[in-house]
C-alpha positions as CSV (number, residue, x, y, z in Angstrom):
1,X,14.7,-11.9,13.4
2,X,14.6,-8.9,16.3
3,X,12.5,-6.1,15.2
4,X,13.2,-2.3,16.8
5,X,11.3,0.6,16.1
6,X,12.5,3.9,15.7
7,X,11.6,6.1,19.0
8,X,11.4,9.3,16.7
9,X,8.3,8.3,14.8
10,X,6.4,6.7,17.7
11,X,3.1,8.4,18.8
12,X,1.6,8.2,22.4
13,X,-1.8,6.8,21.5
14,X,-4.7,9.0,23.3
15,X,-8.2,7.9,23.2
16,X,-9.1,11.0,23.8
17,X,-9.7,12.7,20.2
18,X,-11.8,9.8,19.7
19,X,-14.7,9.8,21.9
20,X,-18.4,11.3,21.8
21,X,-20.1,13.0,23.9
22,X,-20.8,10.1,25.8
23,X,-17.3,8.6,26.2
24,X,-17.9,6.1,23.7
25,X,-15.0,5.3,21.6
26,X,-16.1,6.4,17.3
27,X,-15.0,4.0,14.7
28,X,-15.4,4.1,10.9
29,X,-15.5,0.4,9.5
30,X,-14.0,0.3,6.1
31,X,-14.9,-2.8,4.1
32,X,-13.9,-4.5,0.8
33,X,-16.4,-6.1,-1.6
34,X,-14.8,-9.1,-2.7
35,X,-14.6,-11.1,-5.5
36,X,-17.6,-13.0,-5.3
37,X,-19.8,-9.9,-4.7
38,X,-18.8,-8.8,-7.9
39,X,-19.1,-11.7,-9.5
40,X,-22.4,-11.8,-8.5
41,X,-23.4,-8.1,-9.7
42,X,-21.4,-8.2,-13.2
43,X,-22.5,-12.1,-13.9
44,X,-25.0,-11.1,-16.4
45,X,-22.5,-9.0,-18.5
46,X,-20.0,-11.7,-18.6
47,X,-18.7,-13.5,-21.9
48,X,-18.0,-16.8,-19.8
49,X,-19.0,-18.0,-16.6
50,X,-16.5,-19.1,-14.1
51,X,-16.6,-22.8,-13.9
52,X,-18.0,-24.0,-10.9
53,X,-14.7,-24.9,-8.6
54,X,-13.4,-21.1,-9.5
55,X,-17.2,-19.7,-7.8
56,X,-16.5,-21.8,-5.0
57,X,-13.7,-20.5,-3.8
58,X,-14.9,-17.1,-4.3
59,X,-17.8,-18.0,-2.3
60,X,-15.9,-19.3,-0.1
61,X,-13.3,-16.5,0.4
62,X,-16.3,-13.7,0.3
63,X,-18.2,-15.9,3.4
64,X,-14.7,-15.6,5.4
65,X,-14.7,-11.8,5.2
66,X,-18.6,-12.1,6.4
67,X,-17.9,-14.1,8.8
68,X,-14.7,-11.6,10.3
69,X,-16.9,-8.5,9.4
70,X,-19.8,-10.0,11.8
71,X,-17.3,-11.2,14.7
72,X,-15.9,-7.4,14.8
73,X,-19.0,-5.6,15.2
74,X,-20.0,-8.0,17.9
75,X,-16.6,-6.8,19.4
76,X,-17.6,-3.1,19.0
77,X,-21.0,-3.8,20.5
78,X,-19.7,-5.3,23.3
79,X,-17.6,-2.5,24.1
80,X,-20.3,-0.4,23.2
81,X,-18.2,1.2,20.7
82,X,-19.7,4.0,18.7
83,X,-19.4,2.6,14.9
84,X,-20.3,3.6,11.4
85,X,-19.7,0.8,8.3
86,X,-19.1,2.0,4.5
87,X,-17.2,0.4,1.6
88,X,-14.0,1.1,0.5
89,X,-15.2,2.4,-2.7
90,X,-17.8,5.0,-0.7
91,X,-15.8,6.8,1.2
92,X,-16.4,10.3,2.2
93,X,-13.7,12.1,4.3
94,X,-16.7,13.6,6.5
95,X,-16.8,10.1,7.8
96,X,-13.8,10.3,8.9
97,X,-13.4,13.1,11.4
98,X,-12.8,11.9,14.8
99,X,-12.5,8.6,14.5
100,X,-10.4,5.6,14.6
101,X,-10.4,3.3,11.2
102,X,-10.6,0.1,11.4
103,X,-10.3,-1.5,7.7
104,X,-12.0,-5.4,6.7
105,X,-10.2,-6.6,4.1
106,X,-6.8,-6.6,3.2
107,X,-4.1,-4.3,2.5
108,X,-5.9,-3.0,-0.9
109,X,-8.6,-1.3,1.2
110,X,-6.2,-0.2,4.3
111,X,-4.2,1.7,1.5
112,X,-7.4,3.1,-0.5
113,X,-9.0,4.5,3.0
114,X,-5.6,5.7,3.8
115,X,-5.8,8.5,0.8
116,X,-8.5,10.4,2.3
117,X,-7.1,10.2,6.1
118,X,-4.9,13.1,7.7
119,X,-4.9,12.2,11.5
120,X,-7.0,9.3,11.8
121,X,-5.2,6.1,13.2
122,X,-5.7,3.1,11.3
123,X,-6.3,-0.4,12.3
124,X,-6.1,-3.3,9.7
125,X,-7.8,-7.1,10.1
126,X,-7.4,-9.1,7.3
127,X,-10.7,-11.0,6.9
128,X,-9.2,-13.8,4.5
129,X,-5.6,-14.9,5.6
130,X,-6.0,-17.7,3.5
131,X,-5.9,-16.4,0.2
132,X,-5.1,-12.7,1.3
133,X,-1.1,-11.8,2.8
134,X,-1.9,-9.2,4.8
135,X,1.5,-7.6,5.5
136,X,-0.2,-4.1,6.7
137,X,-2.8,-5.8,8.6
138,X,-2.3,-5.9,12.7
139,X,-5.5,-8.3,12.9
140,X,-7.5,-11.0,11.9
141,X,-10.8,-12.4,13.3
142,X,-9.0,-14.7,15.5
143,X,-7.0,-12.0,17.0
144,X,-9.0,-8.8,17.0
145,X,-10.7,-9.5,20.5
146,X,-7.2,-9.1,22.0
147,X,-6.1,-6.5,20.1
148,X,-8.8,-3.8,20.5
149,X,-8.5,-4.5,24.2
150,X,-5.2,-3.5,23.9
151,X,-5.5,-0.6,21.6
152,X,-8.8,0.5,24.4
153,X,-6.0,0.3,27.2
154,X,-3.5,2.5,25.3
155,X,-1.0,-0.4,25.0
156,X,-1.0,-1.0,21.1
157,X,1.9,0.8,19.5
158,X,1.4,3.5,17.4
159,X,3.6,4.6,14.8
160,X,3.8,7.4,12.1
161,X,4.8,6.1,8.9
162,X,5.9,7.6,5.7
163,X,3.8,8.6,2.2
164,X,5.3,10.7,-0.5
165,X,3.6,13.1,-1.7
166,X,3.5,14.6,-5.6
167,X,3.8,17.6,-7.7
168,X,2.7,17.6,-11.1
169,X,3.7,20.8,-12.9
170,X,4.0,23.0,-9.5
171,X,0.5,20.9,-8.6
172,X,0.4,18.9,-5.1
173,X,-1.7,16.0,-6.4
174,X,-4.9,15.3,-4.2
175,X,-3.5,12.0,-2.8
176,X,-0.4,10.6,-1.7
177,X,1.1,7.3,-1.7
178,X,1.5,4.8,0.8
179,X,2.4,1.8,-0.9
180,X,4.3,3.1,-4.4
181,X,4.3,5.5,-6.9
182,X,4.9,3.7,-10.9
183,X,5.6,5.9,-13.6
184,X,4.9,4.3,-16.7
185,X,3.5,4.2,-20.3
186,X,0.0,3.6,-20.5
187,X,0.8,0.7,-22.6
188,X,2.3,-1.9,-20.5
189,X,4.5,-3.2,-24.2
190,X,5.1,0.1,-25.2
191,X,8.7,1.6,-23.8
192,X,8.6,4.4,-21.0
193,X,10.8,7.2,-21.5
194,X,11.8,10.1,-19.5
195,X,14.5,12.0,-17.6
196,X,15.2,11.2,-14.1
197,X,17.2,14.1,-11.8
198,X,17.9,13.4,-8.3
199,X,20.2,15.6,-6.4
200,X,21.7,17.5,-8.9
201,X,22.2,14.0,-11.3
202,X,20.2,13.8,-14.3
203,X,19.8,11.2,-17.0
204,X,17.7,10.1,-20.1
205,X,15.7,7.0,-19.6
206,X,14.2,3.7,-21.1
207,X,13.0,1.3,-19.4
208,X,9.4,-0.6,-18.4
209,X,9.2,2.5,-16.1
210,X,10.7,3.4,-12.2
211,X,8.7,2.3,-9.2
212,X,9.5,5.1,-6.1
213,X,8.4,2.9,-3.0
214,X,7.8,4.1,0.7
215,X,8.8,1.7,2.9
216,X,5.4,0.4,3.8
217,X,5.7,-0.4,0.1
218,X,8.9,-1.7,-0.2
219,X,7.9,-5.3,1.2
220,X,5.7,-5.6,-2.3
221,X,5.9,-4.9,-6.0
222,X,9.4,-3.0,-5.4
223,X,11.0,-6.5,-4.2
224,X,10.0,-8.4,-7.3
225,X,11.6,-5.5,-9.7
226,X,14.9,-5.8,-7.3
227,X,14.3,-3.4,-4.9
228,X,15.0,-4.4,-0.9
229,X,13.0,-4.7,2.2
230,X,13.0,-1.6,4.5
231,X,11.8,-1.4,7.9
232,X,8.3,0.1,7.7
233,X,9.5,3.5,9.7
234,X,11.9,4.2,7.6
235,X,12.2,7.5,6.1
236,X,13.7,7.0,2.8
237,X,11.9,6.7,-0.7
238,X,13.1,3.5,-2.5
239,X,14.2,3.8,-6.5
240,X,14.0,1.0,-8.7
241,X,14.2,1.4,-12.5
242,X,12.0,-1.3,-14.4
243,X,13.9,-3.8,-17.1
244,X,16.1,-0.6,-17.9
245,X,17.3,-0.4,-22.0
246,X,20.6,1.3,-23.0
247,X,23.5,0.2,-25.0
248,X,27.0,-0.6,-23.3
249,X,28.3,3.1,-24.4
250,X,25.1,4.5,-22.5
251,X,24.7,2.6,-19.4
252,X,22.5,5.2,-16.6
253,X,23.5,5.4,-13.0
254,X,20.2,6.2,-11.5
255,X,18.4,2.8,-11.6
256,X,18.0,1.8,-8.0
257,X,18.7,3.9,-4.4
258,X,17.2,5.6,-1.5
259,X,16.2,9.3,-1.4
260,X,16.3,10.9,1.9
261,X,13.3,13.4,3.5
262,X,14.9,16.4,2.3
263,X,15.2,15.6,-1.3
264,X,13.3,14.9,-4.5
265,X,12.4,12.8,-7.4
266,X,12.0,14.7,-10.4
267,X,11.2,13.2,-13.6
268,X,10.0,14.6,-16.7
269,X,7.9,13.0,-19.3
270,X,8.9,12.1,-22.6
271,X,5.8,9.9,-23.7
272,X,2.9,11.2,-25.1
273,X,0.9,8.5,-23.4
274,X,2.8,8.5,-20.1
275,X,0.4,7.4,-16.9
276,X,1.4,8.0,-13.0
277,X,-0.2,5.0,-11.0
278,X,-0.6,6.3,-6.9
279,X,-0.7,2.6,-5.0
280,X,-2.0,0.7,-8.0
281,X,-4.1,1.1,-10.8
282,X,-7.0,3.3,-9.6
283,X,-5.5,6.7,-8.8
284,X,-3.8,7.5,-12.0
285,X,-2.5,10.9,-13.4
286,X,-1.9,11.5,-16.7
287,X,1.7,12.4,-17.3
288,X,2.3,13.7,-21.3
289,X,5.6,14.7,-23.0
290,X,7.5,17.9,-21.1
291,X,5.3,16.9,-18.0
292,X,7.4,17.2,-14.6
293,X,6.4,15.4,-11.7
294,X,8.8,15.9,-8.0
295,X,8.3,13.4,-5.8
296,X,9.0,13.9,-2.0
297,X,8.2,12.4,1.5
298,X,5.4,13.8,2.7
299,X,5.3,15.8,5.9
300,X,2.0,14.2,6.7
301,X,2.3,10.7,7.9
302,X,-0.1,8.1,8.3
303,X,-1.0,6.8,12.1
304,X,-0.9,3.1,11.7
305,X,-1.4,0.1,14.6
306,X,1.9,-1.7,14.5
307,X,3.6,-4.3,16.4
308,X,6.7,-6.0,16.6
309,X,5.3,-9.4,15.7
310,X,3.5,-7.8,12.5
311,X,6.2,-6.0,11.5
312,X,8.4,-8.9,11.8
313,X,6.0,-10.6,9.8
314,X,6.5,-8.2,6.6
315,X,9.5,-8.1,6.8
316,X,9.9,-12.3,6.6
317,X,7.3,-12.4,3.6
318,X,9.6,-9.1,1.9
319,X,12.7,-10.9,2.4
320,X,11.5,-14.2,1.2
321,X,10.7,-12.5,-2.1
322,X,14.0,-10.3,-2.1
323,X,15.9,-13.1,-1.6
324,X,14.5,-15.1,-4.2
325,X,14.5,-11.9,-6.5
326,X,18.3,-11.7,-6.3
327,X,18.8,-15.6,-7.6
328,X,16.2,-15.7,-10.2
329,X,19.0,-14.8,-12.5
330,X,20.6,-18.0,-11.4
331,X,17.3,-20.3,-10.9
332,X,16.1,-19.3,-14.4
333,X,19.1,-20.6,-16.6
334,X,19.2,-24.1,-14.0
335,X,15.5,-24.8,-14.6
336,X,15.4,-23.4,-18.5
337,X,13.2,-25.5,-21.0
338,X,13.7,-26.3,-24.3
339,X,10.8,-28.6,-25.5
């Protein structure tokens, strides 16, 4: 599959910005904690242990991202790259000023870095391929070497790609989205309900709730509710209303689309116990009855290391899952059970 890129939202990489005042190149290491290192601090409050092959493969996922956390600062060093290291989950935005971001992980903590970044241009390795897909990750251990030699001579595409950014009651919210935006009930069995307007159309909702993707996001969690791959510089949001309910007299219109840079989502809350979820569970807003939230692409992109061979690669993994998505209707009845 032949992968372009659109010209309009490239970026002439400059190393520039990023160098002290000794013409060392600054970096800010980003890195997960995985699994195992919090099994290991939480084992003592646990009900039940793990049994002994599930530890071992946590052990042996968390020595992987050692090992690719180790062979990237020996990269750094040897291009005597100017380099700080903080987890994912202590990051301060002072860190971030006037340097590159190179994340360890996978694309959990490229996307929870990315909420505190304006200009910074971001880099992802993925430190566990095995058990980790990856799809916004450029690198792994393997290939960083020949990566950040390419990045270092100015050759590694740079591209500015989409987020969407929130209002809640007239009120930017202090992050924006990357991956998805999921507006929901707090209870994952209790109905969502709301009203959806989108260029001058408006309907009453119910429904599990409405995923609004960007398309960085629209290669994950979108795909599996029925939504389609886009190319990652796109500039559309994605819609996709979640297990909608209605009655044949009543059947919405607004359940799945694209919504172009100069319009917005705006939906209105008609739960008590409504939740919005900004790239998974950790950045939630509480959205209560008569709450309005607009959703629109953000004028401030994120600068992301991206080439045709990774792109290519999310888009195969999306697809896969699209494509199975749209027969499951199919597959399920051909392999039902009946014991």
């Amino acid at each position: 599959m032949a992968v372009s890129f659109n010209k309009d939202v490239s970026d002439q990489f400059s190393l520039k910005p990023f160098l002290n005042h000794e013409g060392r190149l600054r970096v800010l290491l980003v890195l997960k904690k995985t699994r195992f290192d919090n099994y290991q601090e939480n084992k003592a409050k646990l009900e039940k242990i793990p049994d002994a092959d599930d530890i071992k493969e946590m052990q042996a996922g968390h020595d992987l991202h050692i090992y690719s956390i180790k062979k990237v600062c020996s990269i750094l060093q040897k291009n005597h790259v100017d380099y700080l290291e903080c987890s994912r989950g202590e990051l301060d935005t002072a860190l971030l000023q006037g340097r590159i971001i190179i994340t360890i992980g996978g694309d959990g903590t490229l996307l929870e870095a990315a909420h505190d970044a304006k200009e910074n241009p971001f880099l992802g390795v993925n430190s566990d391929p095995v058990r980790s897909v990856g799809s916004l990750c450029l690198a792994t251990s393997d290939t960083f070497e020949l990566i950040f030699a390419q990045l270092l001579s100015g050759q590694l595409p740079l591209k500015k790609v989409m987020r969407i950014a929130g209002y809640l009651n007239d009120q930017k919210l202090p992050i924006e989205a990357l991956n998805e935006v999921l507006i929901a009930h707090e209870n994952p069995a209790a109905m969502s309900r709301y009203t959806i307007a989108i260029d001058g159309k408006k309907e009453f909702q119910k429904s599990s709730g409405v995923w609004i993707a960007a398309p960085v996001g629209s290669s994950g969690a979108i795909v599996s509710a029925g939504g389609v791959v886009q190319n990652i510089d796109d500039q559309r949001m994605q819609v996709v209303v979640r297990e909608s309910y209605f009655s044949e007299e009543i059947a919405p219109k607004l359940l799945f689309g694209f919504v172009g840079a100069i319009k917005t989502v705006t939906i209105i809350s008609q739960m008590q116990d409504g939740g919005i979820y900004f790239d998974g569970p950790v950045k939630k807003f509480p959205f209560v009855l008569g709450s309005r939230l607009d959703l629109k692409v953000s004028e401030q992109k994120l600068c992301l290391f991206v080439t045709e061979e990774m792109e290519e690669r999310r888009q195969r993994i999306g697809r896969f899952r699209e494509n199975y998505h749209r027969q499951i209707s199919v597959l399920r009845y051909q392999n039902m059970f009946n014991f």
